[in-house]
N, C-alpha and C positions, 0 to 999 in steps of 0.2 A: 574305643573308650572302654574302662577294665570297671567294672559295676561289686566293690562288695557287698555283700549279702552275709546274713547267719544262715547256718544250715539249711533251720527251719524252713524257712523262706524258698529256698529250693525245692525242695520237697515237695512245695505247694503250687508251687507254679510251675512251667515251661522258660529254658532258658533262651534267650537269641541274642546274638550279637557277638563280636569280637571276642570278647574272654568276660569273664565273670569268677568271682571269686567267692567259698565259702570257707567255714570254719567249723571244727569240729565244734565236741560240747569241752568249754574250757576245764581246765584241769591243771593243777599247780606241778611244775616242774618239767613239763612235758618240752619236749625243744620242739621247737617250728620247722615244717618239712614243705617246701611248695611244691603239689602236685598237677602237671597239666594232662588234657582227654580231652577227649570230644564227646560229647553226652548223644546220650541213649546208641550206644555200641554196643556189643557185646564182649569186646574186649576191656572195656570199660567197666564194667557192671562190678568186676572185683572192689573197686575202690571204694565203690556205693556199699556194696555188703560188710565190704573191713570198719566203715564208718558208723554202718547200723548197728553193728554189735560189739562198736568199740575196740577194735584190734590195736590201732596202731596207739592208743596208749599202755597198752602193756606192752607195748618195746618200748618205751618213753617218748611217742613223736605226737605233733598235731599238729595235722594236716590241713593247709589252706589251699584250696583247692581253683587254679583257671580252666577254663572251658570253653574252646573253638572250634569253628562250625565247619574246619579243616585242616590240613596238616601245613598249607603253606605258611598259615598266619601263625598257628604254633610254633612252627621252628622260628621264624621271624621274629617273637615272642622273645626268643633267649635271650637276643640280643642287650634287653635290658633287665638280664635275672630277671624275670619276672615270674621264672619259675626254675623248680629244681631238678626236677625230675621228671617220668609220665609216661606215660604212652602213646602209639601214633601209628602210621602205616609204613610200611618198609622202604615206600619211596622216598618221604619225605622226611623217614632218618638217614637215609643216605643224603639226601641234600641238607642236612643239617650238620654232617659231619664236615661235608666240602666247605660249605660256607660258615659254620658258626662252633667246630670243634666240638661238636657232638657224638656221644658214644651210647653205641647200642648194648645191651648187659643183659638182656635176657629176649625171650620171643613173647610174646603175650596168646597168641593160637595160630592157627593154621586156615588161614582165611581166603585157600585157593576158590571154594565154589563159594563164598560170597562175595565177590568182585565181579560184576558179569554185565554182559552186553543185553540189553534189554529190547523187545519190539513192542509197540504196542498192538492192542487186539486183533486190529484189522489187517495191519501187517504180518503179522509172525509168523503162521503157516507159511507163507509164500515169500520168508527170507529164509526161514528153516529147512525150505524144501530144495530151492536157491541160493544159497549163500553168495555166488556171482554178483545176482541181482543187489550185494549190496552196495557195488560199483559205483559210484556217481553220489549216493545219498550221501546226508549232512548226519552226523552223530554227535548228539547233546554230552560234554563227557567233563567233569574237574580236571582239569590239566595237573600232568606231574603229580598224581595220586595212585592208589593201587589199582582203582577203577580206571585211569587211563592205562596200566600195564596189563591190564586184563585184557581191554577191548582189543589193545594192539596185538596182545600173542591170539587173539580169537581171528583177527585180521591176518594173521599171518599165517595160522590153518587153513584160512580159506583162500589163500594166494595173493590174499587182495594186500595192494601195497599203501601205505600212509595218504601215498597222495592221489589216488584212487578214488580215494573220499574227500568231503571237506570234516571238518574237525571245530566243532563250535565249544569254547568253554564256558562253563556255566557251574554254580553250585548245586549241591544234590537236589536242594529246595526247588531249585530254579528246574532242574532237570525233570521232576516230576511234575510240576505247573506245567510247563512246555509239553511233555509228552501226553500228560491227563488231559489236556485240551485240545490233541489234535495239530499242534503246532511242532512237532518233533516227532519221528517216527523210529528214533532207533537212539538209546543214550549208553551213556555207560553209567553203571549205581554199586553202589555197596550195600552190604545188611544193615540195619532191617527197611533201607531205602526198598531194597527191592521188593520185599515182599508187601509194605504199603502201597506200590507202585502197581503190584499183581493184583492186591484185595481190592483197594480203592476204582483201578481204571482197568483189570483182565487185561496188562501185559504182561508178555511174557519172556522168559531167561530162552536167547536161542544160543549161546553159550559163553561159558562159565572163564575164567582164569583156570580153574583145571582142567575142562576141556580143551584149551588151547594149550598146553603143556606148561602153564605159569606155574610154581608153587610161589604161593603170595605171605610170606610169614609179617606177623604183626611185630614191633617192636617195642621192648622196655627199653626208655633212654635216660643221659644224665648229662646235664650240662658238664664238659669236659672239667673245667674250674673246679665247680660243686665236690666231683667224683676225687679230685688230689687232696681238697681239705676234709670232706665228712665221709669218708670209705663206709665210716658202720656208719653212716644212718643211713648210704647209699643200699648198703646188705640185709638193714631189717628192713626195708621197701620194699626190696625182692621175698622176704621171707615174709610180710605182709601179703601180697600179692598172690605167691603161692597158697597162703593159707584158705584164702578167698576161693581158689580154684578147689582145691582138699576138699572142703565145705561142701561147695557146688555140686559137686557128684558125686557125693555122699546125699547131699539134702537136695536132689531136683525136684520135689514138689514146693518145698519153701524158696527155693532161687529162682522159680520160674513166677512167684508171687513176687518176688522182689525184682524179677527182672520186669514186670507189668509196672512194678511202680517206676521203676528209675528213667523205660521207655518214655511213660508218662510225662514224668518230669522233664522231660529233655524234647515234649511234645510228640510223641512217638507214639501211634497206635495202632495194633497189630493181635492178630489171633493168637491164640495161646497154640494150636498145630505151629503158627511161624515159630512163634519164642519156641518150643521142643525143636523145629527144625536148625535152630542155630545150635541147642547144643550136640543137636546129633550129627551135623555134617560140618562142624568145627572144632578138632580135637587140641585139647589143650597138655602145657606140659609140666611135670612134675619135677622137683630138682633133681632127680636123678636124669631122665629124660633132656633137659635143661644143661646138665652137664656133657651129655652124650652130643647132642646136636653142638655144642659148640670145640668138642675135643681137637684138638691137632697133634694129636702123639702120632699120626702117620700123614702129616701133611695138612694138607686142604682141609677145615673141618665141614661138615654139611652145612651149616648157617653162612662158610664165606663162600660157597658155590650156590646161594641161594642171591643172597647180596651181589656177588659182581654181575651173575648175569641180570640183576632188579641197576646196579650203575652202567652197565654195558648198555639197557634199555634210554638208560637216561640220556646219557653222551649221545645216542640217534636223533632223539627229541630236541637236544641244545638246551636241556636243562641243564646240564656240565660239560664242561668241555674236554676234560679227560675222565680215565675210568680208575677210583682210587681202591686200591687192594681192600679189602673187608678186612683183613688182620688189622689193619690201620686204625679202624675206629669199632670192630665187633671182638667184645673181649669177656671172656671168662672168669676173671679176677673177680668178680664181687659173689658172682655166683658161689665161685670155689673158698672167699669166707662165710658163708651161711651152711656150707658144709662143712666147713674145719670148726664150728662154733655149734654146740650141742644144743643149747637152744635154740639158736633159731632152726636148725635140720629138725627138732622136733615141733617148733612151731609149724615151720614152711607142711609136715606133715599132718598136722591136729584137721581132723572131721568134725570138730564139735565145736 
């Protein structure tokens, strides 16, 4: 059930549940733009900051905002517009494009070492020292997320095969309950799951999506429909979104205060070392950057070698059944008008 809410009301609470919806501060003329996330992310947090300081009505949008507690039920989501746009995990826009004609239009960051296989206390030394030893054991893990491509290329560094292991699904909620009580000894988590997992219960990362050779990129998406009729509002999204990052690392003491709140919001509590830890081991990209990762003036661009081998993953799992070319649904176009358009290349660039 999809819960709206004002803004305010956010802000002040913690969200739970299937989707939830807010609304900017209204404002006359502004066209309505639906954006989906999963709250207290850090790929996330751009849309919290664009909203705090009012960005997206100086492109003319306002933004109504759903919020899910993962990416299956987000893509599941489009099914009935229920949203426009947003962002998500790279698996689950790949399966959004197989089954619901979803296109991925930009990266949101680089979220290889925060997807990672987790032990807890009593374990760790003696799986880290052993990796063998994770043979036979049961791992707490979201199926069909970035958290399960991470565990499996970490599984796969260490010889061990799928079915080696048993494989329990579970949400990230559920996965820290389980493992904080002794009932689970090894899951798989995302930021900033993991490091409430580390502060709260002393487990620990025995390794990462980068240390198994994953690069795990986050996805900007757009309902394929949305993207044939609203191109620019699709493009000042992106130039939105950008600006958000600009900002960000220009102002890290003020984004790390609003990163405190928005975790908050989204129930999420965590040291301010974690929050600096996200933005130092998750690099973000700029439209120039943004246009370079997705080039194909010599073929292949690096976001569709990032994507087949994240659908190649999938098709092992039987989350799809074949493996669809990334050209297919990761495309450039929106990007390449926010650069042909001098506004928004100056917005997408503004620090202030």
């Amino acid at each position: 059930m999809k819960i709206k809410t004002k803004l305010f009301s956010v802000l002040m609470g913690s969200v739970i549940g299937l989707g939830v919806a807010t609304q900017s501060h209204a404002q006359p003329n502004l066209t309505e733009i639906k954006v989906s996330y999963q709250p207290a992310l850090y790929w996330a947090l751009p849309f919290f900051v664009a909203t705090e300081r009012n960005w997206w009505a100086e492109l003319g949008l306002k933004p109504t905002f759903s919020t899910f507690p993962a990416g299956v039920p987000q893509i599941a989501a489009s099914a009935s517009k229920s949203w426009d746009v947003g962002g998500t995990g790279s698996v689950p826009a790949v399966l959004g494009h197989v089954r619901f004609g979803i296109k991925t239009i930009g990266i949101t960051n680089d979220e290889s070492a925060a997807n990672a296989l987790l032990a807890t206390a009593k374990t760790a030394d003696a799986f880290a020292k052993n990796p063998q030893s994770i043979k036979g054991q049961t791992i707490v893990l979201t199926a069909n997320s970035t958290g399960d491509y991470a565990v499996q290329s970490c599984l796969k560094k260490y010889g061990i095969a799928k079915s080696d292991v048993t494989i329990k699904n579970m949400g990230q909620a559920e996965i820290i309950s389980a493992m904080s009580s002794g009932n689970a000894d090894l899951g798989g988590l995302w930021a900033p799951n993991i490091y409430t997992l580390e502060e709260k219960a002393g487990a620990k990362v025995i390794c990462s999506g980068k240390d198994g050779g994953a690069f795990v990129p986050g996805a900007l998406i757009v309902r394929g429909d949305y993207a044939k009729e609203n191109p620019e509002n699709v493009a000042k999204f992106l130039a939105i979104y950008m600006r958000a990052w600009s900002w960000m690392n220009a102002n890290k003491p003020q984004a790390i205060a609003m990163m405190k709140k928005f975790y908050e919001q989204g129930g999420v509590s965590i040291s301010e070392a974690s929050m600096r830890k996200e933005f130092d081991t998750r690099p973000t990209y700029d439209l120039a950057a943004e246009l370079r990762i997705m080039d194909r003036a010599k073929g292949q661009s690096e976001a569709d070698g990032w994507f087949n081998a994240i659908a190649t993953f999938m098709q092992s799992t039987g989350a799809i059944t074949s493996v669809p070319q990334a050209r297919e649904y990761v495309t450039d176009e929106f990007m390449k008008m926010v650069n042909a358009d001098k506004r928004l290349r100056d917005f997408a660039a503004n620090t202030k």
